[in-house]
C-alpha positions in Angstrom: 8.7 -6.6 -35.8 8.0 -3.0 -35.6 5.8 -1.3 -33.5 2.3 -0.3 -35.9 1.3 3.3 -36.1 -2.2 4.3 -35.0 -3.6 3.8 -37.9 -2.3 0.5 -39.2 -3.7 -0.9 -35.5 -6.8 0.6 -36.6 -7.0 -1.1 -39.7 -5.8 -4.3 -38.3 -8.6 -4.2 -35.4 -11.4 -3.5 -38.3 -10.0 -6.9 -40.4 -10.4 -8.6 -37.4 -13.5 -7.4 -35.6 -16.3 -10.7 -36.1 -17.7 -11.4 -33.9 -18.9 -8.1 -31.9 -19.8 -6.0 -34.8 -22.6 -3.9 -33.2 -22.0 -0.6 -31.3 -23.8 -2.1 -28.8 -21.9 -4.8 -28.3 -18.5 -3.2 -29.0 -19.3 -0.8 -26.2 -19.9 -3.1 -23.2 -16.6 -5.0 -24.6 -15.0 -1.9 -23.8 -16.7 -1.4 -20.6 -15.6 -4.9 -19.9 -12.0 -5.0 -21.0 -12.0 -1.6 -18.7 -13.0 -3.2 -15.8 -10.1 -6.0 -16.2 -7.8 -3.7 -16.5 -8.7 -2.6 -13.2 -9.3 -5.9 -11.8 -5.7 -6.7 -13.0 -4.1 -3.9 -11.2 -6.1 -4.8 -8.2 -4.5 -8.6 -8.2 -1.5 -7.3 -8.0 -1.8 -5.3 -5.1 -4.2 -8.4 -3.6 -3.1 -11.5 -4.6 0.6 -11.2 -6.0 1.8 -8.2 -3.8 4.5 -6.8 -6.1 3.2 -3.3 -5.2 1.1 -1.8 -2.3 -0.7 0.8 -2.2 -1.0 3.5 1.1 -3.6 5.8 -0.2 -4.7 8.8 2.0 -5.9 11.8 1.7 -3.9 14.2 -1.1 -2.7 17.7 0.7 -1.8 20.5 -1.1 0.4 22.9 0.4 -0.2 26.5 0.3 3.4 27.7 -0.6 4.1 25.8 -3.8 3.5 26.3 -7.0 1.5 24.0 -9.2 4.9 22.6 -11.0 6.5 21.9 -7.7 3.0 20.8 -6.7 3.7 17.7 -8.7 6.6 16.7 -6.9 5.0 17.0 -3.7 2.0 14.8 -4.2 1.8 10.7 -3.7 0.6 8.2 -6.2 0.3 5.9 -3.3 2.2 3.1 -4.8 5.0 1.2 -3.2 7.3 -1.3 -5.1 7.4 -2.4 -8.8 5.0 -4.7 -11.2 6.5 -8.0 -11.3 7.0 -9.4 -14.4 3.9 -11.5 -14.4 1.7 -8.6 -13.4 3.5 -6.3 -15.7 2.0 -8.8 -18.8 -1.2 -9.4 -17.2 -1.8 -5.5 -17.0 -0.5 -4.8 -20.2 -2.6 -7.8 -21.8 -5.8 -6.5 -20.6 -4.5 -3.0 -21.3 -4.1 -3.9 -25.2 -7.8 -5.8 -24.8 -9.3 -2.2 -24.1 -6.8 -0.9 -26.6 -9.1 -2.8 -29.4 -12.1 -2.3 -29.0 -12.0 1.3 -28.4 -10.0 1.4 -32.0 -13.2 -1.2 -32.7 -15.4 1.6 -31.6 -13.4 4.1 -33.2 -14.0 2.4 -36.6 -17.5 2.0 -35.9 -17.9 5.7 -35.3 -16.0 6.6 -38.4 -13.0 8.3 -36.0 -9.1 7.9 -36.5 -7.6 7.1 -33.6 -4.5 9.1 -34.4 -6.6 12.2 -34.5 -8.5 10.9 -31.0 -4.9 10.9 -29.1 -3.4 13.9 -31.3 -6.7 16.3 -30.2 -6.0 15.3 -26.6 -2.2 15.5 -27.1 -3.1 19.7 -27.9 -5.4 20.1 -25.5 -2.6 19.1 -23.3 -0.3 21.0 -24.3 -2.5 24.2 -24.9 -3.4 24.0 -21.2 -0.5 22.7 -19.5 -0.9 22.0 -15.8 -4.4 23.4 -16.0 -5.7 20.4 -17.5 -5.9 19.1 -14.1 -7.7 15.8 -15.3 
């Protein structure tokens, strides 16, 4: 089975959309399916284990430039998603997934367009997108 474009997802995600028709209600899905996304990253740090985290405070140095600035800095994370986590994440990842393609539709947006305007912006402002 190959991969769907964009826009195909989309599509599929508007045939299959029932239940939660409403903006309304497709917007505090999303908020929802956000929130176990996070939940299942935190699991895996809490209750599984497969990676820790060691957050402090970021420090910048002085004498680097921003592109070696990236290779300094810590994403806090040590060891690797087990395989269990790994689905769990990427489960409630593709949950979020749909219903912002469900709130896409509703809104009368392409999705494509959504990541290929952010995809520019990107590149237009290089590491000065800082987000």
């Amino acid at each position: 089975m190959s991969t769907p474009t964009l826009e195909q997802f989309q599509q599929q995600v508007s045939e299959l959309l029932l239940r939660h028709r409403s903006l309304l209600d497709v917007l505090s899905k999303y908020g929802q399916s956000g929130a176990a996304v996070n939940r299942a990253v935190a699991k895996s740090v809490t209750e599984c284990g497969c990676i820790e985290l060691n957050a402090r405070k970021q420090e910048y140095p002085d004498d680097v430039n921003l592109e070696q600035a990236k290779t300094k800095l810590h994403h806090h994370i040590s060891g690797e998603l087990c395989e269990h986590c790994k689905d769990a994440i990427k489960n409630e990842l593709g949950r979020n997934l749909f219903y912002m393609s469900a709130m896409c539709n509703l809104l009368d947006i392409k999705l494509d367009e959504v990541v290929s305007h952010e995809s520019n912006k990107c590149a237009t402002l290089g590491l000065f997108n800082l987000t």
